[in-house]
N, C-alpha and C positions, 0 to 999 in steps of 0.2 A: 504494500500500500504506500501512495506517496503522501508526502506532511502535508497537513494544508498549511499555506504560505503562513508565518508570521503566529501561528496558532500557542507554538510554544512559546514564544519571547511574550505572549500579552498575558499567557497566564501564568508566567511568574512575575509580570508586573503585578496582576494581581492577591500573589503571594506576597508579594515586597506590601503590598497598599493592606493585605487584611495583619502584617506583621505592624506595619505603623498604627493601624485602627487600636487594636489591641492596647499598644505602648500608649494610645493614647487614653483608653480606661485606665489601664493599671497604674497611671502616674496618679490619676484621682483618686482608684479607693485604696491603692495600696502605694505610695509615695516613695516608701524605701524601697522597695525591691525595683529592678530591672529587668524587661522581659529581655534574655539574650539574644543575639542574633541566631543561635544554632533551634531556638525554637520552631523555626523554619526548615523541613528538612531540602535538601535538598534537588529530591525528584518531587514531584507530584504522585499522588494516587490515583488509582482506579476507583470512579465514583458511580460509575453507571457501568453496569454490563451491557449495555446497547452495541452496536454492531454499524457504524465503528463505536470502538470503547471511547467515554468521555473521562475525563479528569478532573480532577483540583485538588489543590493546595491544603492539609489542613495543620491545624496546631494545637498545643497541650501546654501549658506549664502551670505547676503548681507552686501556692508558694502562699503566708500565714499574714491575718490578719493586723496591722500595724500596732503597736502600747496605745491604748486608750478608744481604741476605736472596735464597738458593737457590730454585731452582724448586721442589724437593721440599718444602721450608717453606712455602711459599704455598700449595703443594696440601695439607698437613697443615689448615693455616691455614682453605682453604675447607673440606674435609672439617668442620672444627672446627664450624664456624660456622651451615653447613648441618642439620650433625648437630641444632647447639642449638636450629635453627629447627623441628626436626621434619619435615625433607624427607627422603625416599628417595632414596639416594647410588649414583653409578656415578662411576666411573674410568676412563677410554679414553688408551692411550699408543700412537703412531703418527709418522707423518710425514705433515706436509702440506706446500703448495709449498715453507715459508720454514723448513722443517728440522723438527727433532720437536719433538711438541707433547701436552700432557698436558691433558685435557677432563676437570673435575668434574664433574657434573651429578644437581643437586637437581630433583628433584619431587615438588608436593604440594598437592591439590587443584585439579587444574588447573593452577598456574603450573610452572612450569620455570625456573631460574636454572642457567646454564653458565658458568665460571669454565676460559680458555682459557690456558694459559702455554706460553711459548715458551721454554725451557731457552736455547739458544743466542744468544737476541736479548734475551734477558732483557723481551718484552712480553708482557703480561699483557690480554685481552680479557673485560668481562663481556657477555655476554646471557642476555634471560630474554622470556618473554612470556606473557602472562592467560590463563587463561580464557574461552574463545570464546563470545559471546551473540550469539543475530539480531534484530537493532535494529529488523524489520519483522514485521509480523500473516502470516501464511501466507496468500496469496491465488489463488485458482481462476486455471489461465490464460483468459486474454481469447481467443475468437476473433474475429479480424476477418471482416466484409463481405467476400464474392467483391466484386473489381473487374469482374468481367466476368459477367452470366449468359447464358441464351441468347437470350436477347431484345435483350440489346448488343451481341452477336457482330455486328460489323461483317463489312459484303458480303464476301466472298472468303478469309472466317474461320471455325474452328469454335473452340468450347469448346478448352481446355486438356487433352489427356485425365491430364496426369497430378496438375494442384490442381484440375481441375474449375470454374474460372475464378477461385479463390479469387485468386490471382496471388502470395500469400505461400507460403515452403515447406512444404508438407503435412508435413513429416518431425519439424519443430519448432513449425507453427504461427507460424512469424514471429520466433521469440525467435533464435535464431540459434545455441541450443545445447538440448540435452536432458539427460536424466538419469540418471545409470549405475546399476546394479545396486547401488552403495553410494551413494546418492542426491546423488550430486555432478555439476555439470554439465561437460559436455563437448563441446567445437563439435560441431555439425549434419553428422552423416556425409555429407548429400545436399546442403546450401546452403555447406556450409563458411563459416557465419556472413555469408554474404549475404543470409538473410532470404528473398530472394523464391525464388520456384518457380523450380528449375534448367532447368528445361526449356521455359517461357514467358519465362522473365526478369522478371515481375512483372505481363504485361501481361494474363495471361489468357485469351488465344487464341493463335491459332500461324495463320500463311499456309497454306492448302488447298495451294497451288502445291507450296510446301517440303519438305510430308513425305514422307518415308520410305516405303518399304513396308510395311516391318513397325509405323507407325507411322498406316497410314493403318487398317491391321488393327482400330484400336479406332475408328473410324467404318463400322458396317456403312452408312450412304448414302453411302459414297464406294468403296464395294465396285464392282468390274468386273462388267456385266451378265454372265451366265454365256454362253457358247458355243453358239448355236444348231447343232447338227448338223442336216443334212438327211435326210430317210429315205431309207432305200434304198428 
């Protein structure tokens, strides 16, 4: 697949822009601490299985409430801050493993910035992450060459009846997963991401010997001559 132009350089601008957003909450509710530049890593993620795959940027640091300042103040603090950046604001108050927990959460155009505070442990979590781009051209899938046709079916062998000697999974084409109704992909109901045909194993024919009944049914010249009766 070829890059689409420029697609990678804008979304680590955008890694660069949700690293600055961030530094700039954390200078308000949490003043001492510095979000590091390694907060950022340096590849992007896989954020969408879609076909082509899309990306973005995301990030983590933790890090403890300042001397003198309440969870309820810091959550003022992010509210504050978020507001001034012009994000759309929620509030989420719960319990999670390590006791209750109160969840800001900014977004806006894409990014999301969540601002996590622990009342009881007195720590303070930020994440956030970009705007998702897909870094490749959208390309036709490839089919591969049958491994086997009827002219290579080796002595004592027929065709595959269910890839037709393709020897990849008919169900995916080889990729090992397909595409859901909301265009994301999902393993291969029939290879469960083994790629080749479930039922040859990849070889393209099957042993005459081995089959089944009901499976010799799709070869009518392997069909039982019918039952002469004698006349009365």
């Amino acid at each position: 697949m070829a890059e689409v132009a420029g697609a990678r350089a804008e979304l680590r601008r955008f890694g660069e822009s949700l690293l600055a957003q961030v530094r700039a909450v954390a200078e308000h509710v949490t003043p001492a601490v510095a979000i590091p530049d390694s907060a950022l890593p340096d590849l992007p993620e896989v954020a969408e299985w879609t076909d082509p795959l899309r990306y973005r940027f995301s990030l983590r640091e933790q890090t403890s409430l300042p001397a003198g300042v309440c969870a309820d103040e810091a959550v003022r603090r992010a509210f504050e801050t978020l507001a001034a950046g012009g994000f759309d604001i929620t509030e989420e108050r719960g319990t999670a493993i390590f006791g209750a927990r109160i969840v800001v959460t900014g977004s806006r155009d894409g990014f999301w910035i969540k601002v996590r505070v622990w009342p009881d442990t007195g720590d303070v979590v930020y994440a956030g992450v970009t705007p998702m781009l897909a870094l490749l051209e959208p390309q036709a899938p490839l089919h591969p060459d049958p491994v086997r046709t009827r002219e290579m079916v080796e002595r004592g062998n027929v065709l595959c009846y269910e890839c037709d000697g393709l020897g990849w999974c008919p169900g995916c084409g080889g990729l090992g997963w397909v595409l859901d109704d909301a265009g994301l992909r999902r393993r291969c109901p029939e290879c469960r991401e083994q790629r080749v045909c479930p039922i040859c194993r990849g070889s393209g024919q099957l042993p005459t010997e081995g089959l089944r009944r009901t499976e010799r049914a799709f070869y009518p010249e392997l069909a039982d001559p019918p039952v002469r009766q004698d006349e009365s």
